[in-house]
Structures are given as C-alpha cells and as structure tokens.
C-alpha positions as CSV (number, residue, x, y, z in Angstrom):
1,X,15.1,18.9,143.1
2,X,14.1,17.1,140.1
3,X,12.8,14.0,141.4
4,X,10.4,16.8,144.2
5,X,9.5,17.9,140.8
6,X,8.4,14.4,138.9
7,X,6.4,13.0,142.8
8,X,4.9,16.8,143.0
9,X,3.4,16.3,139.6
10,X,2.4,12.9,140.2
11,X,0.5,13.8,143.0
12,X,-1.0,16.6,141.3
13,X,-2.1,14.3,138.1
14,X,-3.4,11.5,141.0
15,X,-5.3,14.9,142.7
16,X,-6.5,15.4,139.3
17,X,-8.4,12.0,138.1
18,X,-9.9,11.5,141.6
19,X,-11.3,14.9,141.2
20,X,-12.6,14.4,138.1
21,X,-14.0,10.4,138.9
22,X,-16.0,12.4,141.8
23,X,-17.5,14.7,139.6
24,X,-18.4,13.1,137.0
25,X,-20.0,10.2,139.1
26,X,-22.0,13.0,141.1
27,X,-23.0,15.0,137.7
28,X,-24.4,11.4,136.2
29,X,-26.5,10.7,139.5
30,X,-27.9,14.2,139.5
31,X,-28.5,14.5,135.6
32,X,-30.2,10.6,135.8
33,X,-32.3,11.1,138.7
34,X,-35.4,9.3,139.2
35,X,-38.5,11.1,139.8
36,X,-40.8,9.7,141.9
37,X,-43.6,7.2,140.2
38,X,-46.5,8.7,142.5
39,X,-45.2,12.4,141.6
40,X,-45.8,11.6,138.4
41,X,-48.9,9.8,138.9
42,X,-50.3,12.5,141.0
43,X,-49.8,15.1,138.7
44,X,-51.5,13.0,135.5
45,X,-54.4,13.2,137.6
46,X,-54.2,16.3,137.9
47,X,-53.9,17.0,134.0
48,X,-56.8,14.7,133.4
49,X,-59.1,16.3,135.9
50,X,-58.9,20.0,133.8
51,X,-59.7,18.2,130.9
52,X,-63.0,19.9,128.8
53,X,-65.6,18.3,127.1
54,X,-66.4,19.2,123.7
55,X,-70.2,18.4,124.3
56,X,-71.2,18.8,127.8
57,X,-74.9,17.0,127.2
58,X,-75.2,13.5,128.5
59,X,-78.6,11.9,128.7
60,X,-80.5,10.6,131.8
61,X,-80.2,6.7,132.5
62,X,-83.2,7.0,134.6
63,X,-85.8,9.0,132.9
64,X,-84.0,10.0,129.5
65,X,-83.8,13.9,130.2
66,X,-80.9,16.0,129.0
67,X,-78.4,17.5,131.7
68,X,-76.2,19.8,130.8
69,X,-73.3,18.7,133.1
70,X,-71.5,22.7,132.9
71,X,-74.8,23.8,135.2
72,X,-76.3,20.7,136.6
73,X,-74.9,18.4,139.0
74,X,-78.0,16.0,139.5
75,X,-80.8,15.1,136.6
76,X,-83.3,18.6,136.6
77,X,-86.4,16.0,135.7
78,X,-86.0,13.2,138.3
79,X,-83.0,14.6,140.3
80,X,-80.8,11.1,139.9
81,X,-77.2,11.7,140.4
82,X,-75.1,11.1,136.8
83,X,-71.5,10.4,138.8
84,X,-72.3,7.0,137.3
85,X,-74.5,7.3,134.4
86,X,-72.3,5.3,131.8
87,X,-72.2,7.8,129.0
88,X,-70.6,10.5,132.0
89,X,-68.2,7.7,132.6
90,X,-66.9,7.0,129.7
91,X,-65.9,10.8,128.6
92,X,-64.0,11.1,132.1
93,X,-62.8,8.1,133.1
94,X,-59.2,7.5,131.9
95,X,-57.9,4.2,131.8
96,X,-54.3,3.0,132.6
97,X,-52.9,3.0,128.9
98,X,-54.2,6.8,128.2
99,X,-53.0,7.4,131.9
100,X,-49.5,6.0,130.8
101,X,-49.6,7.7,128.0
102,X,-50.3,11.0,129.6
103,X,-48.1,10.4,132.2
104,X,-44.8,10.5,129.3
105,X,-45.4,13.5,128.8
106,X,-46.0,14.8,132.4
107,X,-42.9,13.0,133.1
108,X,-40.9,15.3,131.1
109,X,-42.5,18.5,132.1
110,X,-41.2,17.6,135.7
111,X,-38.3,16.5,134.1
112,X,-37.7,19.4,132.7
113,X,-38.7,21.2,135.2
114,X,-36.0,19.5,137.7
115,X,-33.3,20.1,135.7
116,X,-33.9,23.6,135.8
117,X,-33.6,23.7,139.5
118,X,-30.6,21.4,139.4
119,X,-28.9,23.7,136.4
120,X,-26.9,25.7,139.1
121,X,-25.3,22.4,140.8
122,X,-24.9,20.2,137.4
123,X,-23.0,23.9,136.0
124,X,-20.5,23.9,139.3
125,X,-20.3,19.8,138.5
126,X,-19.5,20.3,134.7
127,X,-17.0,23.5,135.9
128,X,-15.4,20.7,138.1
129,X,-15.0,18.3,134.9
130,X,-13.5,20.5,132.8
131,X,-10.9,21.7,135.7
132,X,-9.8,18.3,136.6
133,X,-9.8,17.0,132.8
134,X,-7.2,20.2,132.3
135,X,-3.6,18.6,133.9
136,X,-4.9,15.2,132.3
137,X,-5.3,16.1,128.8
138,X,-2.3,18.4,128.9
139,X,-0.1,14.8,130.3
140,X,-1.7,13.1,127.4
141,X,-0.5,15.4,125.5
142,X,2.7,16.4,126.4
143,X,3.5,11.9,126.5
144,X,1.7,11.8,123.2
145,X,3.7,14.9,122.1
146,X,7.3,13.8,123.5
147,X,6.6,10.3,121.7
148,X,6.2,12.0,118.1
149,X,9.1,14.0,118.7
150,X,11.4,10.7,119.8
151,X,10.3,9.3,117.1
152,X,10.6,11.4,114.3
153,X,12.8,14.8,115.3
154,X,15.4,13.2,117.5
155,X,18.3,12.9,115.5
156,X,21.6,13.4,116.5
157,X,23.6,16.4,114.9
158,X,26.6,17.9,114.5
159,X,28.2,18.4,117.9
160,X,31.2,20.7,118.9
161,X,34.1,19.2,120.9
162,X,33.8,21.6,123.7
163,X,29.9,22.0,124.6
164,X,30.9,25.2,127.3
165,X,33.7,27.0,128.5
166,X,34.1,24.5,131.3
167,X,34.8,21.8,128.4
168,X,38.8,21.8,128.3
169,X,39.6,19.0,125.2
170,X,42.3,19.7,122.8
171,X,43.9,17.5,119.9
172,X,45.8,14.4,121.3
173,X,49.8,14.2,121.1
174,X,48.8,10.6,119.3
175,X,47.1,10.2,116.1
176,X,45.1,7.2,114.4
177,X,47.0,5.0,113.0
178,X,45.0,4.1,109.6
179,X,42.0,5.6,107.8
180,X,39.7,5.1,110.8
181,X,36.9,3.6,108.6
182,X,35.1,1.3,111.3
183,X,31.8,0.4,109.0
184,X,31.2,1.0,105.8
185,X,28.3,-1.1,104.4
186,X,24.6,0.3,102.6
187,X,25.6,3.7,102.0
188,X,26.9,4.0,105.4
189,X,30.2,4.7,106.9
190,X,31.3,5.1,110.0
191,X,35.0,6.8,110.7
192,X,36.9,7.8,113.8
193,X,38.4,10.7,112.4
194,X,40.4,12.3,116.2
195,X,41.2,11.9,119.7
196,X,40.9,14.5,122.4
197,X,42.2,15.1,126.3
198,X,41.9,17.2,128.7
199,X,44.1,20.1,128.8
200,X,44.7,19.8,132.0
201,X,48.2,19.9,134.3
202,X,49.6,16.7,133.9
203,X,50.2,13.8,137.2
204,X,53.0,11.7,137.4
205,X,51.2,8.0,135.8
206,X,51.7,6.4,138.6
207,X,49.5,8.9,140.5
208,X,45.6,7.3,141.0
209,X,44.6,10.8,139.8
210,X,46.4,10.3,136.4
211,X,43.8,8.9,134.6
212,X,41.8,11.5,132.3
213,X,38.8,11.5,130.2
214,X,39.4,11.1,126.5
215,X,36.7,12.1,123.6
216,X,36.6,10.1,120.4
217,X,35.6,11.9,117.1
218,X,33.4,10.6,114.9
219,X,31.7,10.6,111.6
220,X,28.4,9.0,110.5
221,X,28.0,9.0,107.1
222,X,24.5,8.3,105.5
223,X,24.0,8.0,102.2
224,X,20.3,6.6,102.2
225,X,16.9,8.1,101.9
226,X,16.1,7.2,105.4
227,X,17.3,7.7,108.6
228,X,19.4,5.0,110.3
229,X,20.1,3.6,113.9
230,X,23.6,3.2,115.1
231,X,24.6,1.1,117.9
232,X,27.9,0.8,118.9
233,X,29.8,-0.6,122.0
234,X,33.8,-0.5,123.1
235,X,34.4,-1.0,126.5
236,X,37.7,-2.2,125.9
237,X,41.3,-0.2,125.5
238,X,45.2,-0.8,125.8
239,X,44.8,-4.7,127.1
240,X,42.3,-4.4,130.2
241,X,38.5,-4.1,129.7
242,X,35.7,-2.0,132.2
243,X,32.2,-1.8,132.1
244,X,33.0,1.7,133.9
245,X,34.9,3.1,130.8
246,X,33.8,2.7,127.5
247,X,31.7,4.0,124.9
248,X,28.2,2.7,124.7
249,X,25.3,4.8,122.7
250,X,22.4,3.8,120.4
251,X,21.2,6.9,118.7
252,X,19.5,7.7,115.0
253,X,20.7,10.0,112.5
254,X,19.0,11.9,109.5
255,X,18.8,10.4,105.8
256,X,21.5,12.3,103.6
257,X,23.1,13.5,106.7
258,X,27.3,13.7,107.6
259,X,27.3,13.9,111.1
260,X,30.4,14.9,113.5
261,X,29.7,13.5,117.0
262,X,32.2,12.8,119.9
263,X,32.3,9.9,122.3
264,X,33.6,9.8,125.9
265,X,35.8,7.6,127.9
266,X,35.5,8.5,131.7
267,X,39.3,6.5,133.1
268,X,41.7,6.6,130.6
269,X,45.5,6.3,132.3
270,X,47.7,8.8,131.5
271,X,45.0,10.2,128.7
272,X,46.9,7.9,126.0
273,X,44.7,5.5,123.9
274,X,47.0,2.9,122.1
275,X,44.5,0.2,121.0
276,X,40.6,0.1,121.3
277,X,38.8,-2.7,120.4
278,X,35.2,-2.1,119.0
279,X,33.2,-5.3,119.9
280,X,29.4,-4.2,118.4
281,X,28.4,-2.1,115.7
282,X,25.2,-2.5,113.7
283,X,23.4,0.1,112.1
284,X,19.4,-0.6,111.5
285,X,16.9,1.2,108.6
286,X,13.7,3.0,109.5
287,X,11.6,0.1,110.3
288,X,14.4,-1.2,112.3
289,X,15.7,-3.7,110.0
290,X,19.6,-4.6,110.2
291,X,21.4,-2.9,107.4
292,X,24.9,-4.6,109.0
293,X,27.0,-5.5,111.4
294,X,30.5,-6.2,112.5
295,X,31.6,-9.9,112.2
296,X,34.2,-9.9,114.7
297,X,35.6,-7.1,116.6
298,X,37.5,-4.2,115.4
299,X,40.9,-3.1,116.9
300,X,41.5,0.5,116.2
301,X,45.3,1.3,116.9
302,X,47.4,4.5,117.6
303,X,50.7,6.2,117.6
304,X,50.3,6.3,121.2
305,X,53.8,5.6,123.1
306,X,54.9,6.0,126.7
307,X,52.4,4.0,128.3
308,X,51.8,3.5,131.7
309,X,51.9,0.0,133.1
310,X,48.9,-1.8,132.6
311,X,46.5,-2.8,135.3
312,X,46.6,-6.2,136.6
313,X,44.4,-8.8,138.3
314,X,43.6,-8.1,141.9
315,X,43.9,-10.8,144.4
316,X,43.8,-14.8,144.3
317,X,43.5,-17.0,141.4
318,X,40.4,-19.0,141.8
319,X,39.7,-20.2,138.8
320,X,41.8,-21.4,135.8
321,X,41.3,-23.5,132.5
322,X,42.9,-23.1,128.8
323,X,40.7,-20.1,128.1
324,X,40.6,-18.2,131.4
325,X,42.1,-17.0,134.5
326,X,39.5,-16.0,137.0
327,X,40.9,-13.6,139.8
328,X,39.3,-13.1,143.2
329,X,39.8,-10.5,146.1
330,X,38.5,-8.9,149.2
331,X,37.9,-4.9,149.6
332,X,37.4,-3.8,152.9
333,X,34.8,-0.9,153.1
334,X,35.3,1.6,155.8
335,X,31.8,3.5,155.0
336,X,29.1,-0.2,156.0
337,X,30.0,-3.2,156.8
338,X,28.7,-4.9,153.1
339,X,32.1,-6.5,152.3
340,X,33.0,-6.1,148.7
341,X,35.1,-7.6,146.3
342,X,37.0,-7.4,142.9
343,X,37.3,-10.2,140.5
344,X,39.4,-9.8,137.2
345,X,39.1,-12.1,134.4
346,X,42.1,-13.2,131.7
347,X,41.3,-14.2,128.3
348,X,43.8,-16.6,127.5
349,X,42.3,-17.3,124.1
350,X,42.3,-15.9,120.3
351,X,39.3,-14.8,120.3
352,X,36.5,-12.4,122.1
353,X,34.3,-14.4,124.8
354,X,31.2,-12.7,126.4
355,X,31.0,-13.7,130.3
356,X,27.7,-13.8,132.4
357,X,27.2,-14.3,136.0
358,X,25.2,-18.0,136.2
359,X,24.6,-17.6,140.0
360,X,26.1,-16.9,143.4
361,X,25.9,-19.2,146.8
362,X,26.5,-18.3,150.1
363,X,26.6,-21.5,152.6
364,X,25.3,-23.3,149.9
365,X,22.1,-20.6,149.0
366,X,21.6,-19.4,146.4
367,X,22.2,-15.5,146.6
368,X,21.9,-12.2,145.1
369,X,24.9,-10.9,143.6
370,X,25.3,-7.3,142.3
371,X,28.0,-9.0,139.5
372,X,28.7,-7.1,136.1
373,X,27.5,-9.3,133.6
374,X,27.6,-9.5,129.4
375,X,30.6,-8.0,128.7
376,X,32.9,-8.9,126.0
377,X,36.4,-9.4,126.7
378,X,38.8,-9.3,123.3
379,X,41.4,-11.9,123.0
380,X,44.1,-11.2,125.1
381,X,42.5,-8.7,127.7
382,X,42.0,-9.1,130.9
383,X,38.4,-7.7,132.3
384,X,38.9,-5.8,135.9
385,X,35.8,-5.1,137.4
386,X,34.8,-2.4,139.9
387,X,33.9,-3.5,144.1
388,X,31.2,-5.4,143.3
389,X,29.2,-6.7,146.6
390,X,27.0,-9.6,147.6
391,X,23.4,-9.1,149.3
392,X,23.2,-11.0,152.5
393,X,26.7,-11.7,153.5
394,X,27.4,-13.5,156.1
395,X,31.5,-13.3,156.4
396,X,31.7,-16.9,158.0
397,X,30.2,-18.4,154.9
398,X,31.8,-19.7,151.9
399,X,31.0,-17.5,148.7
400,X,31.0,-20.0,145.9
401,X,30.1,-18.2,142.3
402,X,29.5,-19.6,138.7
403,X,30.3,-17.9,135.0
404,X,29.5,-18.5,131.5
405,X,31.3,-17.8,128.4
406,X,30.2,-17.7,125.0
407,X,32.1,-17.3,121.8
408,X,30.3,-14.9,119.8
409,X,32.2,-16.3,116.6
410,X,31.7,-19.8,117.6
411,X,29.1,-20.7,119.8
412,X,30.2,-24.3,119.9
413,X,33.2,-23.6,122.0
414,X,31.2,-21.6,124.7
415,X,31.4,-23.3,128.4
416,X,30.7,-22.6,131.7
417,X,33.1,-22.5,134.7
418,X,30.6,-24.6,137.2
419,X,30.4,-23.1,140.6
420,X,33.9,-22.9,142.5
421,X,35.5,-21.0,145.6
422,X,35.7,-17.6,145.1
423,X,38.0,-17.5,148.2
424,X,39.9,-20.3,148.6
C-alpha cells in the first residue's frame, strides 16, 4: 500500500511539472506575440493622415496666390493643383524616421489593445500556473522541510522497553558482569546498563524455534554543549558471528542529554547472552568530527550459564591456513531452482579480522555473487552466514570464490585466500 502511495504521488508530481511547462510555454507565446509590421504600418498612416495643420495657407508655385487648403483644393487664381506644391509637401509628407517614430507608439496602442482581448486566455494560462506550481512547491517544501528537521530535531530520546502491549520483554535471569562502561571519552559515556527477553513459553534449546529476541539497554551520556553521533556495531555473541543478528545503528543525541535507549538482537539461542563482542564504536561532534573511537574490540560478558551448544560450520572444509578455516556447503531449495549455499568461516587467530568477498567464477567467469561481505569476525569466532546464492549458476560448473582479510589492528598481516574450490 505504501509503495501505491510513493508511484501515485510521483505520478501526480510528473502530472504536475508537465502541466505547468505547457502553460507557461503557451502564456509566454501569447504574452510575446508579434504583431504584424504592416498592421502597424497601416495604422501610422492612418494617424498621420488626421493630422491638422496649424496654418492652413500655403502659397501658389505657379502664380504666387494664397490657397487656403481647409476650402480649396486647386489654386482659386490660376486653378494649378498644389498635391505637389513643395511648401504642401513638406507639412504632410512624413518621412521614415518620424514614421518609425510614430509607429512606437502606435505599436503599443495595438499592443495594448491585444492584450486586452487576450486577458481572458493569458488569466485561464496564469490560473493553470499557479495550479500546477501548487503539488511542486508544497514537495519542495515538505524535502526542504524533512531535511531541517533530520538535521536539527532528530535526536534520539528516552525510549521505554516495551513500545505497546504486544512488546513482551522482561529482565533477563543473567546480569552483566562488570560496570558495563563501553566508551567513555570527551564527556561522553556509553554503558550497557540490562538485558531483556521475551516472556514467552520456553522451547526445549534444541528446538529451531528456541531462539528469541533479546534487547540491550543502554545509556548515552553527553556531557558537551553539542549534540553528538554515535555509531556502534556488534554482530557478534557467545563464539559464532551473523550479519542477521546483531546490533547496528548510527543515530545523534542532544547536548547535555542522558539518554536510555534499547537495542535488538533478532536470533539469540535460548534468549541467553554470555559474551558480546562490540567491534565499532565512535562517537562524532556537530560538524562531524571524531570525538573517539574504540581501539580494539570490546568483549562484554555475563552471568549467563546453561548454554546451548554452539553452532558449527556447515559442510566441507575448503579452505584452510594458520588464520582461517573456510567452510563450504550446498542447500537445496525446494521454492526455484537458484541453488544456494552456506559458507562458515573460523578465526583461528588472536585477533579480529574483517573478510570481503574479492570475486566469484563460474567455469572460469567471473560472476555475480550475492556474498555477505565486511564483517568482522573476533578472535576465536567462527562467522556462519545465511543461504547465500550465485547469479547464473550453471550446476555443472565449478564455483571457484576468493576472500580478503584485513587486520584492523595490524594491517600488515592482512592476506587474501586467492581463488579456490568452493566444492571440492
């Protein structure tokens, strides 16, 4: 229903500046129309030929006799026609510059009066501007409108743990072990202060369904005169890491503020959090500078006890080296005939490494891969991802795939697996 919404307003906001190109394309024609040069011409002419002499006597050229050109129309003493005695010429004829010159302002009586005439259609044009500018200005508005108030109202506030009655979350059996102060650096701290499940009926753990949602408490404490941006990421809990379930937000929060927000993990087995590693937080100043940032991950631990067993790698080894153990596996889809497959990745070493897909080849192609990439992994988890799928598959072809690694705290040790088998 909402996206009807966005394409039906689209179409209306298209509907709109066509309307109003049209209109005010035809209101510029009909307001700059030419008039035409022998209109004008003509009615010059006409002007000229009322004009009124302030002496009406002109003298013979003949035989020197006065003619008074209101009554005569030939010489009363020798009866010679004066249409081109020289003194008659020159008070009526009008030559081209006076004729320009009269012509200006002939030019914008007709003007004028053409306008007039046209008033009705330019007033039906103008009405038709004004309509279509309506839906415009008011977009303008609201994006220019929505942009002020991202930028300087949205701040995130005190929230409650349970939003609506259909919000279930009560205190954890488990409790923090330590004082939960994550970041605490230029009058700013940062503390998980509770954990939360569902109160729901509780599943055997070795049921698929046994995995709950957990919320994670926390305070953000600033102490400056300006507000702050806080970015934070932890993807990673009780030994396996999922770029499916974690906690992942970038948000800003008011100067002099204490603010009590709550994160959400989506799979958590059994609802029990023992260990969550926290592998970016950075909080930025007003004009987006970096006030600080973690060094190395944080491991946040818990009284957490009874664990289920922990997920393990699905499938073949493919891959192996001193730092990692790349696993590989098949899923067969009954819903399209895209295969799909897992892969699960073991950090073998002391420390957190970031992997990135480098490429996938089919047959020796190069090929899209749908492939999470730029997750961190702590030292000592093992990464599981979700069914992941390659574009063009051809099942007869041998799928050949290629990660990097890089050590955040030591970028020297970073390496790349080269492409191998991801099925042999």
């Amino acid at each position: 229903m909402d996206e009807v919404i966005f394409w039906l307003i689209v179409a209306v906001l298209v509907a709109a500046f066509v309307s109003l190109i049209y209109h005010s394309v035809k209101y510029v024609k009909v307001r700059n129309a030419l008039l035409d040069r022998a209109e004008v011409r003509s009615e010059a002419e006409k002007e000229a030929s009322k004009i009124k002499l302030k002496d009406p006597m002109i003298t013979c050229d003949y035989c020197g006799a006065k003619i008074d050109t209101r009554r005569e129309k030939t010489c009363p003493k020798c009866g010679a026609s004066y249409d081109k005695d020289s003194e008659w010429l020159a008070r009526h004829d009008i030559d081209s510059k006076k004729m320009e010159k009269m012509s200006g302002g002939i030019f914008s009586k007709l003007k004028g009066n053409y306008l007039l005439r046209k008033e009705p259609e330019l007033r039906k044009l103008r009405l038709g501007i004004i309509i279509s500018a309506i839906p415009l200005a008011a977009a303008l508005c609201l994006l220019i409108g929505t942009m002020v108030i991202n930028r300087v109202f949205d701040y995130r506030t005190d929230e409650k743990l349970n939003k609506d009655a259909t919000s279930r979350y009560v205190e954890a059996d488990y409790r923090l072990d330590g004082d939960g102060v994550i970041f605490n650096q230029g009058d700013v701290r940062v503390t998980i202060n509770g954990f939360y499940v569902q109160d729901l009926p509780k599943l055997p753990a070795g049921d698929s369904a046994s995995a709950e949602r957990v919320k994670v408490g926390l305070i953000v404490e600033n102490r400056r005169n300006e507000k702050i941006d806080v970015i934070l990421e932890c993807s990673s809990i009780n030994g396996v890491s999922s770029f499916y379930s974690g906690i992942f937000f970038s948000n800003r929060f008011k100067s002099k503020s204490e603010t009590q927000i709550y994160e959400e993990f989506y799979s958590v087995p059994a609802g029990k959090i023992s260990e969550m590693v926290i592998t970016e937080l950075e909080v930025r100043d007003s004009d987006y500078n970096r006030i600080g940032k973690i060094e190395k991950p944080i491991v946040i631990k818990t009284t957490a006890e009874d664990l289920p067993e922990q997920a393990k790698p699905d499938g073949r080894i493919v891959f192996t080296n001193d730092s990692v153990d790349i696993y590989f596996g098949r899923v067969e889809n009954p819903y399209d005939d895209i295969p799909k497959y897992t892969f699960s990745i073991v950090n073998k070493t002391e420390t957190t490494l970031n992997f990135s897909n480098e490429g996938c080849r089919l047959g020796g192609k190069e090929v899209r891969a749908y492939v999470i990439s730029g997750c961190d992994i702590p030292a000592g988890y093992t990464f599981i991802s979700g069914r992941e799928r390659v574009f063009q598959e051809n099942s007869d072809d041998t799928l050949q795939m290629s990660f990097s690694f890089k050590v955040p705290e030591d970028m020297s040790k970073s390496f790349s697996t080269g492409y191998f088998d991801a099925e042999k």
